[in-house]
Structure formats: C-alpha cells, structure tokens
C-alpha positions as CSV (number, residue, x, y, z in Angstrom):
1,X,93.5,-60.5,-181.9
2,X,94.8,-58.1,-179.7
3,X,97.5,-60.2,-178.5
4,X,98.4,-61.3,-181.5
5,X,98.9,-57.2,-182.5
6,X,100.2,-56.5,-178.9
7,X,103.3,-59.5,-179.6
8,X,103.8,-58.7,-183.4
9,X,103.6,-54.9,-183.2
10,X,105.6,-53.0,-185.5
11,X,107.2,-49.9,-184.0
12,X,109.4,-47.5,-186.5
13,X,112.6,-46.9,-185.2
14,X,112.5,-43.1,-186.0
15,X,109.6,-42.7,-183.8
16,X,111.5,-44.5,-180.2
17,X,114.3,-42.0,-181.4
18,X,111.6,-39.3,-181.5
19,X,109.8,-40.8,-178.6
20,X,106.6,-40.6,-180.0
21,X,103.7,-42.3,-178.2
22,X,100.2,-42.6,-178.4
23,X,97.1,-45.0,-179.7
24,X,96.2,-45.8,-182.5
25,X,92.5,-46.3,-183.4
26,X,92.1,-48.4,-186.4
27,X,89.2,-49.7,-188.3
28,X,89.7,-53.5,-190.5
29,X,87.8,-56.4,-192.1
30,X,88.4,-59.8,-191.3
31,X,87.5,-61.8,-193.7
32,X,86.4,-65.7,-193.4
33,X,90.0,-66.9,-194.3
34,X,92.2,-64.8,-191.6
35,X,93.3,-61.8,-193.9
36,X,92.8,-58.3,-193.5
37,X,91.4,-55.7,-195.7
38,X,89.8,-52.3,-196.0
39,X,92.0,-51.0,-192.8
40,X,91.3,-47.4,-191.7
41,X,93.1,-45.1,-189.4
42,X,89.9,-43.8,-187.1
43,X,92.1,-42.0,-184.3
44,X,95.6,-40.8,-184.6
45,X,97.9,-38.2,-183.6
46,X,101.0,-39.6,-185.7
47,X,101.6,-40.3,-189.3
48,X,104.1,-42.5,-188.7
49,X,102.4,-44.6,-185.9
50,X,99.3,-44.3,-187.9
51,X,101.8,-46.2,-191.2
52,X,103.0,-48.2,-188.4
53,X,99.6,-49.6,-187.3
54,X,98.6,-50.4,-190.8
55,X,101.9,-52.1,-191.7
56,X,101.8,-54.2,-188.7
57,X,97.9,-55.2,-189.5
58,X,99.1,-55.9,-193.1
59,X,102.0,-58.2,-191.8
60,X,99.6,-60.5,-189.6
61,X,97.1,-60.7,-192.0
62,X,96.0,-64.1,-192.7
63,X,97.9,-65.0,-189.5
64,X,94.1,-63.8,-187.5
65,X,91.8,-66.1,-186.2
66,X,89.1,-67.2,-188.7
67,X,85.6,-65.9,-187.8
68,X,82.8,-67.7,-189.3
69,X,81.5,-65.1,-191.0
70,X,83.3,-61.7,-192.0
71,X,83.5,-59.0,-189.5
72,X,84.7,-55.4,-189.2
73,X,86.4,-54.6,-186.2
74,X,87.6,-51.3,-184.6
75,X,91.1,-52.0,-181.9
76,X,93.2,-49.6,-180.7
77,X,96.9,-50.0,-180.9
78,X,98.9,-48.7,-178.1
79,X,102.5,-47.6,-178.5
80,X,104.1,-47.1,-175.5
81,X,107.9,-47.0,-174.3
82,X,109.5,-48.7,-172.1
C-alpha cells in the first residue's frame, strides 16, 4: 500500500512552486473489494497537501490490495522535493 501511494502520489503544482513539504497523516477504510472510504486527515500542516493526500487516496481506490476482511488503516504520506 505504501508503494502503491509512494509511485501514484499526487503532488499539486502550486505547492513545488511554493515549496511546501511535510507528511501527511491520514486515516482510511479498505474495504473487501480494494476501494477506499471514510479517509481522514489525522496530521497535517498544509491544506493543500492535506487535499492532495485525499485526492491521491481517492484516485487509487479500488486499485489496493484486497484484504480479507475490511480494515482501517492510518499511513503517512510524505511529500518531499527533490
């Protein structure tokens, strides 16, 4: 799962411009057919990473592994620049 977020990870362009960093701590349900729902920002110090986290969650939903059984998770999200 991280990988998956780590290679499909949505990064606004006014935030490079802005440089704006930081991790994202985010809360989700995974349900038993690979999509994501209920998502909640737990940690943040940026709106707009915080929008980006959820839209790139939203984007791999039912692209996720499928558990057995649903399960809530809590990842961070690290953007970084290079």
């Amino acid at each position: 799962i991280a990988q998956l977020l780590k290679e499909n990870l949505y990064y606004p362009r006014s935030a490079r411009k802005r440089k704006i960093t930081g991790e994202i701590i985010v809360k989700f349900t995974l349900g038993r057919d690979g999509v994501v729902f209920d998502i909640k920002v737990i940690k943040s110090k940026s709106d707009i990473l915080s929008r980006a986290a959820i839209k790139t969650l939203k984007n791999l939903s039912g692209k996720f592994p499928k558990p057995q059984n649903e399960i809530t998770l809590q990842v961070p999200i690290a953007y970084a620049l290079k």
